[in-house]
C-alpha positions in Angstrom: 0.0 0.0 0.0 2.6 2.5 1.0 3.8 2.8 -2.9 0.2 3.8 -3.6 0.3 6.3 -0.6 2.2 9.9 0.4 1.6 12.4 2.6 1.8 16.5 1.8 1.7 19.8 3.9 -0.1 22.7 2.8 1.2 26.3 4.0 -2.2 27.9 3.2 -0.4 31.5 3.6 1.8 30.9 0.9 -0.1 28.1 -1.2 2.9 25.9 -1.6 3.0 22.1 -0.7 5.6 19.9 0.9 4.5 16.6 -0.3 6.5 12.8 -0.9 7.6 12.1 -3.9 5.1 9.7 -4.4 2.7 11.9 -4.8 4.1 12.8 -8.1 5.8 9.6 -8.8 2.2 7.7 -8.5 1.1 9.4 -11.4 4.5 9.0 -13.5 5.9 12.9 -12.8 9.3 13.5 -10.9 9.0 15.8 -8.2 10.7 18.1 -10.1 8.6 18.3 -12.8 5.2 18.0 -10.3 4.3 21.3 -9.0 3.8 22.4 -5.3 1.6 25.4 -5.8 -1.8 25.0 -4.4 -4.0 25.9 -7.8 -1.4 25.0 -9.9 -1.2 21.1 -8.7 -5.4 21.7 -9.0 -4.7 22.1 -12.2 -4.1 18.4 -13.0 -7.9 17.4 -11.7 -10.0 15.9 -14.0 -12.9 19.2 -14.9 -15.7 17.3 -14.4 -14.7 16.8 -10.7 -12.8 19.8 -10.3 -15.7 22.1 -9.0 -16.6 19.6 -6.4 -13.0 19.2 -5.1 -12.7 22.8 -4.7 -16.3 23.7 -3.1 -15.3 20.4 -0.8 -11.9 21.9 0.3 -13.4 25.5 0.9 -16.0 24.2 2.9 -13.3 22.5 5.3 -11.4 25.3 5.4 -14.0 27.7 6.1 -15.6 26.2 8.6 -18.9 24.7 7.0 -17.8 20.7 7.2 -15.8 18.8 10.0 -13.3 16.8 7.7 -11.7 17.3 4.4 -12.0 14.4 2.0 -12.4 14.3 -1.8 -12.3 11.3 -4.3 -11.1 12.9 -7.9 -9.3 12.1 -10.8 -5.5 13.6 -11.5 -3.9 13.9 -14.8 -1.6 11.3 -15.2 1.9 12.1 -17.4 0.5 10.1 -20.2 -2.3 12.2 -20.1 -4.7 9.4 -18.7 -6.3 9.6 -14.9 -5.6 8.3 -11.8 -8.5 8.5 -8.9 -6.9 9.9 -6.0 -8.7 9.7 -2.7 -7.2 12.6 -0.6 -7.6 13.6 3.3 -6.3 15.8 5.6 -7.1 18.3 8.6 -6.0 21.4 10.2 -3.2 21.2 12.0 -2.0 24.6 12.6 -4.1 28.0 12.9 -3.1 31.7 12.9 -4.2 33.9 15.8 -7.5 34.8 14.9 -8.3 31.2 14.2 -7.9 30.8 10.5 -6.3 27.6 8.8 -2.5 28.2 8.4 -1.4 24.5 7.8 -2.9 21.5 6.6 -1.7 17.9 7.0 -2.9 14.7 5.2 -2.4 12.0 3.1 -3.3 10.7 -0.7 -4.0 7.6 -1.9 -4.1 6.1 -5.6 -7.4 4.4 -5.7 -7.4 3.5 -9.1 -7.0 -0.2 -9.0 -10.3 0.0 -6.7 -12.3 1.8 -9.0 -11.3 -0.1 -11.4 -12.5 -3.2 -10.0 -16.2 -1.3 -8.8 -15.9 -0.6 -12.6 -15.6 -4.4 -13.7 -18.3 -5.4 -11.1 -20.7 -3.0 -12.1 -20.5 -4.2 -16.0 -20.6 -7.7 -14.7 -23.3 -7.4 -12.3 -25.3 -5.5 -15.6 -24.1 -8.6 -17.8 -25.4 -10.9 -15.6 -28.8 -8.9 -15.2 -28.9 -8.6 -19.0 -28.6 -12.9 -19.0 -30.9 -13.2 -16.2 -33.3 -11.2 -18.0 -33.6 -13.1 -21.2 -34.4 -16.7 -19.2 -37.8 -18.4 -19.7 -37.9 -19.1 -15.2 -38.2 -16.6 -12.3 -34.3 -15.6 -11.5 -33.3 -13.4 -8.7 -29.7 -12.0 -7.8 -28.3 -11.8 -3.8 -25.6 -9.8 -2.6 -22.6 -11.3 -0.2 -25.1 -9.8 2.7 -27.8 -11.5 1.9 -29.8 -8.8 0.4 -31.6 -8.9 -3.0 -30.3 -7.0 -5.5 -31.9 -8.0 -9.0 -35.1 -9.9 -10.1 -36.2 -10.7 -13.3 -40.1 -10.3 -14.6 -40.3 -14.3 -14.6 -39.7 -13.4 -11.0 -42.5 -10.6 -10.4 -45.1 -13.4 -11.4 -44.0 -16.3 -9.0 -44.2 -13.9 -6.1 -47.0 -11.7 -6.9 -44.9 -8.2 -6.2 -43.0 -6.0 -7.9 -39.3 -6.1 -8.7 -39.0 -3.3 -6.3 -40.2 -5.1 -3.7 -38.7 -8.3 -4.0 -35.7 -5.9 -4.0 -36.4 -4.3 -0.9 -36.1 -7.4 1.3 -33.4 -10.1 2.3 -33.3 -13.7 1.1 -34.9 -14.6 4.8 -37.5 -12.0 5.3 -40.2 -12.9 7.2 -42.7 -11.7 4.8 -41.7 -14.5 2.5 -43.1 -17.0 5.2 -41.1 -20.0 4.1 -41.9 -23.6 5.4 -40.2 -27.0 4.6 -42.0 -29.7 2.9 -43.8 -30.9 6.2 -45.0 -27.2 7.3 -42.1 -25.9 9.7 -40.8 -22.3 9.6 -37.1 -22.6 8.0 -33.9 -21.1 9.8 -31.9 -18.6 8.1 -29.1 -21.1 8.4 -31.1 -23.6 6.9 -32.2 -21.6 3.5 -30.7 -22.2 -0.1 -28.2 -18.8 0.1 -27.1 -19.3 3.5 -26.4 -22.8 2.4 -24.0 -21.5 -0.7 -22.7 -18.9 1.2 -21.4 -21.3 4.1 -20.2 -24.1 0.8 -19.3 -21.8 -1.8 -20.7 -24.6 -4.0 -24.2 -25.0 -6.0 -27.3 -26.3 -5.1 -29.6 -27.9 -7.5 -33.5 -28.6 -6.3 -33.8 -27.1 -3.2 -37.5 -27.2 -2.0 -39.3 -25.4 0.1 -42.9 -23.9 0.8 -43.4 -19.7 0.8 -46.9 -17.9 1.0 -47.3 -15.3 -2.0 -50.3 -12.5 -2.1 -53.9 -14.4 -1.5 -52.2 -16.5 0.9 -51.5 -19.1 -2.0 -48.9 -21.2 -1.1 -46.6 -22.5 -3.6 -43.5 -24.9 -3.9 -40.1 -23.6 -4.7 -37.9 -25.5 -6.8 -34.5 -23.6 -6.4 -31.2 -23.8 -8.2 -28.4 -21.5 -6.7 -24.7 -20.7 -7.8 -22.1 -18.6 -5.9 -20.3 -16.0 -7.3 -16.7 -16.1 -6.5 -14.3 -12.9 -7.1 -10.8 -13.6 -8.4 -9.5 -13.5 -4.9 -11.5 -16.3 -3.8 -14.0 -13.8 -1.5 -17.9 -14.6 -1.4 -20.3 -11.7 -3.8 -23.4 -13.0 -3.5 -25.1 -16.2 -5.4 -27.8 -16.1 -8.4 -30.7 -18.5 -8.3 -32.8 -19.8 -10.4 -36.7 -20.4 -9.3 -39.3 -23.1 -10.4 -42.3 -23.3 -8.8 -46.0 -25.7 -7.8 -48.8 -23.9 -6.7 -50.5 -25.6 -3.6 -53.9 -23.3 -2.8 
C-alpha cells in the first residue's frame, strides 16, 4: 500500500505544498517536474470533478464541514487519470483562528475503481442474462440482500421487482416452510447454504406464501459468485415453482 500512498503539507499563507515524492511519482511525474503550488497542482484534476473538489476543500477550510475528503481524478503524465482519494485536517491555525497548515495523506485508488468498474459491467451482464431466461431468476448480494429480479420473478411472487428488491433472502414476509410445514432457519435456507459451501445447489425445495395466501412450492437452483480473490459476492438463483392453494 505504502507505494500507492504519500503524505503533503499545505502552507495555506503561501499556497505551496511539501509533499513525498510519491505523490508525483504515482502518477508518472518526478517531483521536479510535479508542481507544489496550491492551484497550480489543481490544475491536473480531471474538470468534471474539479468544482466539487474545490467547493469540498473550501468548505473545510472555512468552517462549514468537519473533515476534508475528496475522491477525484488527477492527470496522469500520459495524459490518462488516476483517482486519488485525498484527506487531511488542520493542523496549525493563525491567531485569529484561521487555517494556516494542513496535513494529510493521498491515496491512488485507481485499482479499486477499477475493479467497482468491472463489477458494475458484470453485475449488468449478468442482469442482461438473467433477463432473457424463460424461469423466475433473482440476484443476492454477499449480505444476503436482493439485489436483481427478473419479470419471470414478479409473477411467481406476486410483487414487484421493487419489492422483492427491498427485502433479504430470509424476510419474514416471504413465510417460508419446509415440505412438512415448519418455519425454515436462516441457516437452513438455499443462500445461507451456498454462502457457508461456496458450491451449488440444484433442487432445493421449500414452501413460501405469496399475495392471496397461495402457497406454492419452490424449486430452487443456486450458484455462488466467487471474485478472483477467492471472496464470497453474492449467489444467483434460479426459481421453479408448484402452486399448492
Amino acid at each position: 500500500m505504502l507505494g500507492n500512498m504519500a503524505w503533503w503539507e499545505w502552507d495555506v499563507e503561501t499556497g505551496i505544498v511539501d509533499y513525498d515524492e510519491r505523490k508525483a511519482t504515482m502518477i508518472g511525474y518526478t517531483a521536479k517536474e510535479f508542481p507544489k503550488e496550491i492551484y497550480a497542482i489543481c490544475s491536473y484534476i480531471h474538470s468534471d470533478d474539479y468544482n466539487a473538489t474545490m467547493e469540498s476543500m473550501r468548505n473545510y477550510l472555512e468552517g462549514k464541514s468537519q473533515e476534508w475528503n475528496s475522491l477525484y481524478r488527477i492527470r496522469r503524465k500520459d495524459g490518462t487519470y488516476a483517482w486519488y482519494y485525498d484527506r487531511g485536517i488542520i493542523i496549525e491555525r493563525t491567531s485569529d483562528g484561521k487555517p494556516k497548515r494542513l496535513m494529510g495523506t493521498v491515496i491512488d485508488f485507481s485499482r479499486i475503481r477499477d475493479l467497482e468498474t468491472e463489477l458494475v459491467k458484470r453485475q449488468e451482464l449478468l442482469e442482461t442474462i438473467l433477463d432473457k431466461i424463460p424461469v423466475a431468476a433473482t440476484m443476492v448480494s454477499s449480505d444476503g440482500h436482493i439485489t436483481y429480479a427478473n419479470e419471470k420473478a414478479e409473477e411467481l411472487f406476486g410483487i414487484t421487482k421493487e419489492e422483492i428488491e427491498r427485502r433479504t433472502y430470509n424476510d419474514s414476509q416471504w413465510k417460508i416452510t419446509d415440505l412438512q410445514g415448519n418455519p425454515l432457519n436462516a441457516e437452513d435456507l438455499p443462500f445461507a447454504l451456498v454462502k457457508k459451501n461456496l458450491k451449488s445447489i440444484r433442487d432445493f425445495q421449500h414452501y413460501i406464501e405469496i399475495p392471496g395466501k397461495i402457497k406454492k412450492l419452490l424449486h430452487i437452483d443456486g450458484t455462488p459468485i466467487i471474485a478472483a480473490n477467492g471472496s464470497f459476492e453474492g449467489a444467483i438463483f434460479v426459481i421453479r415453482t408448484d402452486a399448492e392453494e
